[in-house]
C-alpha positions as CSV (number, residue, x, y, z in Angstrom):
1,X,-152.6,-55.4,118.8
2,X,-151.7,-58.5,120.2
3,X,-148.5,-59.6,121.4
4,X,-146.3,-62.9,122.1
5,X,-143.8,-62.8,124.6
6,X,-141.7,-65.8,124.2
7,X,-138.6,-66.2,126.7
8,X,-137.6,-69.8,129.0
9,X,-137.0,-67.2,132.0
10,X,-140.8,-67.3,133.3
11,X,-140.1,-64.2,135.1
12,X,-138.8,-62.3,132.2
13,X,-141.4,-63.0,130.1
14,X,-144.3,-61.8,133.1
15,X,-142.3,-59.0,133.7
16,X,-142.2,-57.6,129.6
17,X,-145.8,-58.6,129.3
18,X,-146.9,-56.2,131.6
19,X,-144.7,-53.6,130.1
20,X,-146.5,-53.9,127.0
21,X,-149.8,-54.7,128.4
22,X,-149.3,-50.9,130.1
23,X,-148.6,-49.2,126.4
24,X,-151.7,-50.9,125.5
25,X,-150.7,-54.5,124.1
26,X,-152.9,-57.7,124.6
27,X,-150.2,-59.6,125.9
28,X,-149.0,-63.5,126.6
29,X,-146.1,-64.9,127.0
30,X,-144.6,-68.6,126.9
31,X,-141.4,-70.4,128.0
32,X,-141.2,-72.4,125.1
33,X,-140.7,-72.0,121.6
34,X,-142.3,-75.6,120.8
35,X,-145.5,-74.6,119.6
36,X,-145.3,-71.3,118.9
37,X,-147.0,-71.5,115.4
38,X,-149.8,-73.4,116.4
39,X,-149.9,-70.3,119.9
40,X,-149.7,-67.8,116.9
41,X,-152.4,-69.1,114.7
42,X,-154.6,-69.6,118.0
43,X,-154.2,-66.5,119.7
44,X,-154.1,-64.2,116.7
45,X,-150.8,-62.6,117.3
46,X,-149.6,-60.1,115.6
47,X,-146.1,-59.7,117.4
48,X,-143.4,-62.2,118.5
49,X,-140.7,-60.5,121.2
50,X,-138.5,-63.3,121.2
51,X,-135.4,-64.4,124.2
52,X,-133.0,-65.2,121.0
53,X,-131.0,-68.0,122.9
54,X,-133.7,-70.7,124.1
55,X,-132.7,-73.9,125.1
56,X,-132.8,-75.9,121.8
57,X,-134.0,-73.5,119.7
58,X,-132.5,-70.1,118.2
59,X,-134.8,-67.4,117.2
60,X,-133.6,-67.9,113.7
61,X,-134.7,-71.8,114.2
62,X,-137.7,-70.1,115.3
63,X,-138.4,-67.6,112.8
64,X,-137.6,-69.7,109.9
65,X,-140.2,-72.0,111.0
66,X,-142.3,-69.2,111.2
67,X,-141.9,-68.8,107.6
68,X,-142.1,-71.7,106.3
69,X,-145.3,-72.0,107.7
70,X,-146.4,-68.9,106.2
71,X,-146.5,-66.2,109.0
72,X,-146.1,-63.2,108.6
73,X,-145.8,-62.3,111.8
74,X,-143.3,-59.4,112.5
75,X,-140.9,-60.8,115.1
76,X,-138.6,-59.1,117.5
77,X,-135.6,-60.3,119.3
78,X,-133.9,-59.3,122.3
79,X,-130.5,-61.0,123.6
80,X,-128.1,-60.4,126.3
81,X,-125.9,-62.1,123.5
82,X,-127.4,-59.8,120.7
83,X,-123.8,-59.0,119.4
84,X,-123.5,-62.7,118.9
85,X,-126.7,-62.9,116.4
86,X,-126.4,-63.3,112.9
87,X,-128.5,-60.2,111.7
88,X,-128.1,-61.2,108.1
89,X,-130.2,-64.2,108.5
90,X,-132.4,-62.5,110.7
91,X,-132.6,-59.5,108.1
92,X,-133.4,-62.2,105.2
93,X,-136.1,-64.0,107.4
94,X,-137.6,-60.6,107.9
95,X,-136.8,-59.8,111.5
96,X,-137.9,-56.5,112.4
97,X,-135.2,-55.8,114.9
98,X,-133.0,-57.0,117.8
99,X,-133.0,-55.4,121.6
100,X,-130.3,-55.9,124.0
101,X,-130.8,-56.9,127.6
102,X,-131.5,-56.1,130.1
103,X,-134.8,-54.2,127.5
104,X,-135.0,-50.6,128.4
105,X,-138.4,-49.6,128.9
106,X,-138.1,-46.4,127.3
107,X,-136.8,-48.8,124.4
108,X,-139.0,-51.7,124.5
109,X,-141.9,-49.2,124.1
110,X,-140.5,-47.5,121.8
111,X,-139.9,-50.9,119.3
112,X,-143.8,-51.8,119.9
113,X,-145.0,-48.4,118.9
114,X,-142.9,-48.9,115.6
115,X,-143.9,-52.0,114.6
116,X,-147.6,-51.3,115.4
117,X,-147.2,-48.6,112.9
118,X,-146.2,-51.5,110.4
């Protein structure tokens, strides 16, 4: 399984990408949410872990143009502001769930298992 780390923290992203490389994941990760499509349909992901609160873009901007485009990617976000997240549009754009930061390991591995069970 391959997955897309996506978060403008360079860091962050590095850091999660090794986490899930360790369970087992192929993993990338970006800073920008620009291009992620065109990154999806490249690189053959099959998970998006998303920073919901991007400079520009919200993961619900993101995700919806994930969708329109056809993806059907499953997509999980993760927020320091994940109380602030309107879960009923993420819910009707399909998002599989939202983590908290700072991610708990223990968590964050437990989230990938589940949706490679998907």
């Amino acid at each position: 399984m391959k997955l897309l780390v996506v978060d403008d923290l360079e860091a962050v992203g590095v850091i999660v990408a090794e986490i899930a490389s360790q369970s087992g994941w192929q993993s990338i990760h970006c800073t920008q949410a620009g291009d992620i499509v065109k990154l999806i349909e490249t690189e053959k992901i099959d998970v998006v872990l998303m920073d919901y609160f991007m400079p520009g873009k919200s993961g619900l901007d993101v995700a919806g143009v994930m969708r329109e485009a056809g993806l059907s990617t499953t997509i999980i976000f993760f927020s320091g502001m994940a109380s602030q997240i309107d879960r009923e549009k993420a819910d009707a754009l399909g998002v599989f769930k939202i983590l908290d930061k700072p991610l708990s390991v223990k968590e964050l591995r437990k989230t990938l298992s589940e949706a490679q069970a998907l």
